[in-house]
C-alpha positions as CSV (number, residue, x, y, z in Angstrom):
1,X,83.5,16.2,149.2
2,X,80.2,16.9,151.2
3,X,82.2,20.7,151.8
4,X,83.0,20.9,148.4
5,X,79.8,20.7,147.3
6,X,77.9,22.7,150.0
7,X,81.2,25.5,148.6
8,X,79.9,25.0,144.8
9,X,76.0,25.7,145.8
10,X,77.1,28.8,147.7
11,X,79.1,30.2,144.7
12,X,76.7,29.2,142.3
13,X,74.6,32.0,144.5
14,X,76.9,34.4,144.3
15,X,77.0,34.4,148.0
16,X,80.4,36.0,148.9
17,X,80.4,36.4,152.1
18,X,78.8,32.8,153.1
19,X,81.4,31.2,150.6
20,X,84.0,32.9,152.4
21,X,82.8,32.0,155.8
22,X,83.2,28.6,154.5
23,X,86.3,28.6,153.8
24,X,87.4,30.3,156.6
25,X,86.6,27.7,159.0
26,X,88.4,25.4,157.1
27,X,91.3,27.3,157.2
28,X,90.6,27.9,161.0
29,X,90.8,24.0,161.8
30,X,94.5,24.1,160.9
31,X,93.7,23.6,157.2
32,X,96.6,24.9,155.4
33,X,96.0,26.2,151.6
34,X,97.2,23.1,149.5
35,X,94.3,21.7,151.9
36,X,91.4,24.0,150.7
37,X,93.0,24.3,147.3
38,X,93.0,20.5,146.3
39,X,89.9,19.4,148.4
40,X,87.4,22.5,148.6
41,X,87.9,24.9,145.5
42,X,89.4,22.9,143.2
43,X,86.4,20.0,143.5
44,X,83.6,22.3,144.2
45,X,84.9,24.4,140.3
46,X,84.9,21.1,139.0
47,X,81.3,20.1,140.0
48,X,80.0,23.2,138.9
49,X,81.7,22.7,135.4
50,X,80.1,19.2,135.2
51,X,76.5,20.9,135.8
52,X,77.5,23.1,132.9
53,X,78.5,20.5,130.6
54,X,75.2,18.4,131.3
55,X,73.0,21.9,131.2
56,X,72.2,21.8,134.6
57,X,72.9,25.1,134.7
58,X,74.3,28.3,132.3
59,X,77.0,30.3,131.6
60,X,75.4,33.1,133.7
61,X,75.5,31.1,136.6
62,X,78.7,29.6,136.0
63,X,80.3,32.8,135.3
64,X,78.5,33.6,138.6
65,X,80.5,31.4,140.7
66,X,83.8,32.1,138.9
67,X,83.7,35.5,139.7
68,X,82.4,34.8,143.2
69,X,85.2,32.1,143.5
70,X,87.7,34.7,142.2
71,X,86.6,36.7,145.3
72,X,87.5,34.1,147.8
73,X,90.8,33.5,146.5
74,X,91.6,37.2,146.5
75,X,90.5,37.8,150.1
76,X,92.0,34.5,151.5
77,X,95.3,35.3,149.8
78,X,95.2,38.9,151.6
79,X,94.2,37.3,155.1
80,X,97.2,34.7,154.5
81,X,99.5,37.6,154.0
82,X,98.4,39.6,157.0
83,X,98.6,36.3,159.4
84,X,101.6,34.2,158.3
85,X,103.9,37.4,157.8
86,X,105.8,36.2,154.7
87,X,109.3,36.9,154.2
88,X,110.2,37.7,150.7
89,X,113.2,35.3,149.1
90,X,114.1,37.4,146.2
91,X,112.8,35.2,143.0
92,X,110.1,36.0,140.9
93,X,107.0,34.6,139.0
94,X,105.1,35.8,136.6
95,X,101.5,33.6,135.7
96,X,99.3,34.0,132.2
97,X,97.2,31.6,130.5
98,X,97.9,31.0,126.9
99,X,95.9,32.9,124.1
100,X,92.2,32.0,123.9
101,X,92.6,30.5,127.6
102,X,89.7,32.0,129.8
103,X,90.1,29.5,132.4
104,X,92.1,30.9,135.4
105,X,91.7,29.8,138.8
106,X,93.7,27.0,138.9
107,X,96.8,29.1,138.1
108,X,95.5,31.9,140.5
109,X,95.5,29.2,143.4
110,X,99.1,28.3,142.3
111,X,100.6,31.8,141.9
112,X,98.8,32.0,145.7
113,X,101.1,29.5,146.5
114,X,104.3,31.0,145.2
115,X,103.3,34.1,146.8
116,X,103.2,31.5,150.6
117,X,106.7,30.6,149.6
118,X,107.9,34.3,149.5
119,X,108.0,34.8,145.6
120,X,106.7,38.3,144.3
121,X,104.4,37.4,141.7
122,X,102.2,38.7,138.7
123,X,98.9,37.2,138.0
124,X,98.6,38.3,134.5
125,X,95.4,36.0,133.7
126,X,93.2,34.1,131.3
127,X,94.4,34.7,127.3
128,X,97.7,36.9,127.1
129,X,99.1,36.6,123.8
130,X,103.0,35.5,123.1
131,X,103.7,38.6,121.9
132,X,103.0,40.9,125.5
133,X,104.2,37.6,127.4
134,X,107.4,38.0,126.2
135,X,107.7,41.6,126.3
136,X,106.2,41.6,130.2
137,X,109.4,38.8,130.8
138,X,111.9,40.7,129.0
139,X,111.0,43.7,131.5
140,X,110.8,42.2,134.4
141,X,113.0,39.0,134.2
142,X,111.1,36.3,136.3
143,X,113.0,33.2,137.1
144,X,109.9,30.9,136.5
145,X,107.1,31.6,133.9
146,X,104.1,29.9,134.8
147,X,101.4,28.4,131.7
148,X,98.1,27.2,132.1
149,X,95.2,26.2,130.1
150,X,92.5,23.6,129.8
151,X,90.9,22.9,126.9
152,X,92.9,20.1,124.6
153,X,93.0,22.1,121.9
154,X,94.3,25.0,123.1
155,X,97.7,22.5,124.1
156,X,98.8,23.5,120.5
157,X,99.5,27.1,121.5
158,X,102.2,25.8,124.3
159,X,105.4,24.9,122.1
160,X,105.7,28.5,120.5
161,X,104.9,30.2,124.1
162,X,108.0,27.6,125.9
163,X,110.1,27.8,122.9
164,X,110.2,31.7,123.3
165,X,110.6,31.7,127.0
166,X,112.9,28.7,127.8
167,X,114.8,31.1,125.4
168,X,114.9,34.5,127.5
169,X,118.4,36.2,128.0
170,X,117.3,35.4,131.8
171,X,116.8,31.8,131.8
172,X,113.5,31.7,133.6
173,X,112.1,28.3,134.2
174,X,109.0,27.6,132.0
175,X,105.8,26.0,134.5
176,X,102.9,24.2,132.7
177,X,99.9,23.3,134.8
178,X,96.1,22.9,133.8
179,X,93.5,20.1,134.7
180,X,94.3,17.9,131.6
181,X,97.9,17.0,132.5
182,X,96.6,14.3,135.0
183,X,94.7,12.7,132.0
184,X,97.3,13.5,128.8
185,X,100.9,14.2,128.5
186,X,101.9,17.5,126.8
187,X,106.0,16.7,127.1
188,X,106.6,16.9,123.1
189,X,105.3,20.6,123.4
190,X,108.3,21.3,125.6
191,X,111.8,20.8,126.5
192,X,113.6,18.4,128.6
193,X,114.1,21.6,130.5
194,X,110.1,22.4,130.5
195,X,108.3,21.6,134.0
196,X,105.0,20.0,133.7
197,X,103.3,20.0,137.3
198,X,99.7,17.9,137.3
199,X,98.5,19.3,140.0
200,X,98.9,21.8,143.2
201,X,100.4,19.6,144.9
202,X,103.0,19.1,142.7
203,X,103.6,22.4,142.6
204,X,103.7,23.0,146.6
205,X,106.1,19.9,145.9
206,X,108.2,21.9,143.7
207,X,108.4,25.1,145.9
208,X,109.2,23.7,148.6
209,X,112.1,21.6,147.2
210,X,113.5,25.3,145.4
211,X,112.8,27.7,148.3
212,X,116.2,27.8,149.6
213,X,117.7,27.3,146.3
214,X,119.7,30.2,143.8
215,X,118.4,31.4,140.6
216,X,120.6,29.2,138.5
217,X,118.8,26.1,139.9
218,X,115.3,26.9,139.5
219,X,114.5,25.3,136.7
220,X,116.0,21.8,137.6
């Protein structure tokens, strides 16, 4: 946690290249992503949104480390495709938070992982409506759709969003994530068919068990 912390102080700077230097020796001491996922980004986000919630700090300076956060994640998702030389498996994902959802680096760090697992993906980000969701899916035809969000409220937007998908000519399998599904369960929202994954490691879990799979079995 003492990293985690020392990482949420350095993005609360803004310092990009200090944060990144951070987590590159992380990732240099054989720590593999789900490692500086779950116990560096995702804990040093959630410190700094305590501070915010007990006005220890603002939204300037929280949006501050979001974007500078956002940075990392972008450069160590380049740097992991330049090392590990990823071999592409032909299935897709496409990620999006639901409308009125500005909360996205949880579901960047996950399409990151698809991406390790040799999925194409499209981060689409915070607050895409239904409407350009389904139109994006009906072009491209990814066999998993990805949902995120974190504030309870915004739970109520999920059944219309997987009733729509789970119902794509394509089949795609329909992925909810977020921070509140290790505290709440969101099941009557979905489908016996919808995938509700509590955390990263669930979804490295799930990846790893589908990698070798076909299309027709992605969503089981």
């Amino acid at each position: 946690m003492e990293k985690a912390i020392e990482l949420a102080q350095l993005l609360l700077e803004g310092d990009q290249d200090a944060s990144w230097e951070l987590i590159e020796d992380e990732s240099k001491a054989s720590k593999d992503s789900l490692y500086i996922y779950e116990n560096l980004i995702t804990p040093a986000m959630r410190h700094i949104g305590h501070l915010w919630e007990t006005n220890k700090i603002t939204v300037a300076d929280e949006h501050l480390a979001t974007s500078t956060c956002d940075y990392v994640l972008a450069r160590y998702n380049w740097q992991n495709g330049k090392d590990k030389q990823i071999s592409p498996i032909g299935k897709k994902a496409m990620f999006l938070c639901v409308e009125n959802e500005q909360h996205f680096l949880g579901l960047k760090m996950a399409s990151q992982l698809f991406s390790e697992y040799g999925w194409e993906t499209k981060f689409h980000g915070p607050n895409l409506p239904l409407e350009y969701v389904k139109k994006a899916a009906e072009e491209w035809k990814p066999d998993a759709i990805c949902l995120s969000f974190s504030i309870l409220y915004h739970a109520e937007n999920l059944r219309p969003y997987i009733k729509e998908l789970e119902e794509l000519p394509n089949y795609p399998a329909v992925i909810v994530g977020g921070r509140l599904l290790s505290q709440y369960e969101f099941e009557r929202y979905g489908s016996e068919r919808t995938l509700f994954l509590k955390n990263l490691g669930d979804v490295n879990d799930w990846l790893g068990r589908h990698q070798h799979g076909v299309k027709s079995n992605v969503g089981s």
